[in-house]
N, C-alpha and C positions, 0 to 999 in steps of 0.2 A: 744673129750675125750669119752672112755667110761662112767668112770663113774666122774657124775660132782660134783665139790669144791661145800662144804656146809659149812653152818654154821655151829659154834660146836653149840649142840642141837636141829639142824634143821630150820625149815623152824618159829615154833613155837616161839620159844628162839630169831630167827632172827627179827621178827615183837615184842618182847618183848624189846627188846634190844633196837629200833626204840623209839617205844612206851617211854621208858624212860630215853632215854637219848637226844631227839630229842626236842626244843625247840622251839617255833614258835617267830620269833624275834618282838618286840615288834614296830620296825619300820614299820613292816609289814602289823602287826593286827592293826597299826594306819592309814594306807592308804587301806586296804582294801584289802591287793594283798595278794592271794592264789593262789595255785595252784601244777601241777605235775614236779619235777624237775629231771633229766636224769641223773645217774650218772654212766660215764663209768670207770673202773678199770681191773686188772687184779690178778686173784690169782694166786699168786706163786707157782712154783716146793714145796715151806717150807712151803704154808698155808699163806704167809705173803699177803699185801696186798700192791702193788703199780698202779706207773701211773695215781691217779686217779684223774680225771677231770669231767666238767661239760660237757655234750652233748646237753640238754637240758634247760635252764634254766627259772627261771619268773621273774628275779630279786627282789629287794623289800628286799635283803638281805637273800632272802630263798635259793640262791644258795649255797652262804659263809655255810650255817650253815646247809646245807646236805650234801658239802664236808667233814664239820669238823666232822659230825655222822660217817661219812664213814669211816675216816682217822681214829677213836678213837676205829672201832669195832678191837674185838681179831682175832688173824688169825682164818683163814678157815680150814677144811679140804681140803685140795687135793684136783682136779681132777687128775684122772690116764686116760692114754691111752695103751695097753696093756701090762697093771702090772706097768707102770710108771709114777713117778707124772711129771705132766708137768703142766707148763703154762696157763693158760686158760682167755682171756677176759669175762668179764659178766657187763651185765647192769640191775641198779637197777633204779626203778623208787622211788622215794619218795614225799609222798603226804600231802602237805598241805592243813588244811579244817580250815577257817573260822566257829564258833560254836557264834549262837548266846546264 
């Protein structure tokens, strides 16, 4: 695409959004498992968001609960390709950090 699907708000809004609606599961932080989980999807011609799976995962339950971040964000803006929206895959990394 020319120009590529954003969050609405941007890039900002988008690590906010993470930030509080992202929960680290508690079966997780009881065995110790952290880490970076892959998630591939596609934004839609409408902004919507499908397809979306795990590419990456650490198990521990952190996959389950980056899909469901994923799945609960609002649509995107668009990518366009000249002048039109089209299709576009994008992968997001999302990180879990053990805090002592």
């Amino acid at each position: 695409p020319d120009i590529m699907p954003e969050f609405p708000g941007g890039e900002t809004a988008r690590q906010a959004f993470l930030k509080s609606h992202l929960h680290f599961p508690q079966m997780a932080r009881d065995a110790g498992i952290s880490g970076k989980v892959y998630i591939g999807f596609v934004i839609a011609k409408d902004g919507s968001i499908k397809n979306v799976e795990v590419l990456r995962g650490v198990g521990g339950a952190l996959d389950e609960e980056a899909l469901r971040v994923v799945k609960s964000m609002p649509n995107w803006n668009p990518g366009f390709h000249k002048g039109r929206p089209v299709n576009v895959k994008f992968v997001m990394p999302i990180v879990f950090a053990l805090r002592n």
